[in-house]
C-alpha positions in Angstrom: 124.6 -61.6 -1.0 126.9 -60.8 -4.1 129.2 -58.7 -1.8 129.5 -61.7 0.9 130.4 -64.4 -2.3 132.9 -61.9 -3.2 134.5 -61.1 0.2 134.6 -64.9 0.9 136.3 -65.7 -2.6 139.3 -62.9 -1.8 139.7 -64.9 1.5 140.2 -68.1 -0.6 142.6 -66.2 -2.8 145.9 -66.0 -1.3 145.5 -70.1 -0.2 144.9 -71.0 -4.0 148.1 -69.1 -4.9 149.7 -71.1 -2.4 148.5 -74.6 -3.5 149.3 -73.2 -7.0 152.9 -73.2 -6.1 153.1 -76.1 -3.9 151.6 -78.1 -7.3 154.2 -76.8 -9.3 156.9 -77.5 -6.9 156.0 -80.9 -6.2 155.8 -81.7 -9.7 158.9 -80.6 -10.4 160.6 -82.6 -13.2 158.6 -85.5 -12.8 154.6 -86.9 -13.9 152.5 -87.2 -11.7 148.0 -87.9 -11.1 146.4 -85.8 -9.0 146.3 -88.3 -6.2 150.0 -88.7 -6.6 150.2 -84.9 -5.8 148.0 -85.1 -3.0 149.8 -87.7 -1.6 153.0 -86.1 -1.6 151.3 -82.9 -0.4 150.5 -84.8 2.3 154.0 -86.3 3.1 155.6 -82.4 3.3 152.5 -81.5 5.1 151.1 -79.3 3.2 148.0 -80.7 3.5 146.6 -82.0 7.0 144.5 -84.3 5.2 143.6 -86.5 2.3 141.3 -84.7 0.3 141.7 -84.9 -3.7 139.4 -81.9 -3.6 142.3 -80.1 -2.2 144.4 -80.0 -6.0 141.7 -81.3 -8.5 140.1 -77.5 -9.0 144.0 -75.9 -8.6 145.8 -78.7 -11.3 142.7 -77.6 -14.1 143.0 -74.4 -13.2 146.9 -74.2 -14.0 146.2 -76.2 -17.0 143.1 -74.9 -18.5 143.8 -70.8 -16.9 147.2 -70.4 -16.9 148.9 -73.3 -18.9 151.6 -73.7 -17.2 150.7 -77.7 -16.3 149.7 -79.8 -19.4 148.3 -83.1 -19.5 150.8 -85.8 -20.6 149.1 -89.3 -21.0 147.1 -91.7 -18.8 147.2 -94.3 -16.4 145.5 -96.6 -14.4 145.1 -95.3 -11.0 145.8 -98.2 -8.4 143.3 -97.2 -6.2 140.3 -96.8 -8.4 141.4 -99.0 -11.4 139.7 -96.4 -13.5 142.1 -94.0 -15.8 143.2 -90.7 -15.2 145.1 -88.0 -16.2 149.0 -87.4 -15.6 149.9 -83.9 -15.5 153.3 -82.3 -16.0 154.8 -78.6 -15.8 155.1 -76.9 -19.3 
């Protein structure tokens, strides 16, 4: 059972480094929400659909792992009209 978690984790591996760096490139200069992100992961088709599960895990994991996103303030999100996080490159 161990052995099958593991093998299916290195398949997941090489797709998280890629989300890694479309997240960083799509932040850019600029501060964005993790929906923001997912939306304009969307637009260059990175994604092939709306799922905020798709950067949520990968934006904590370059803030909290490897620090190279940091969390800048917060807004109201216009879909949920709850706050959340904005999130820019170091």
């Amino acid at each position: 059972m161990i052995e099958t978690k593991q093998l299916s984790f290195e398949d997941i591996k090489p797709s998280r480094k890629t989300k890694y760096i479309q997240i960083l490139e799509i932040l850019g200069n600029k501060k964005m929400t993790a929906r923001e992100i997912e939306l304009e992961m969307n637009r260059k088709n990175y994604s092939s659909y709306f799922d905020m599960n798709h950067v949520r895990p990968r934006i904590t994991e370059l803030v909290k792992e490897y620090e190279l996103v940091e969390e800048c303030g917060t807004k109201e999100d216009s879909l949920t009209k709850k706050k959340v996080t904005i999130y820019k490159k170091k």
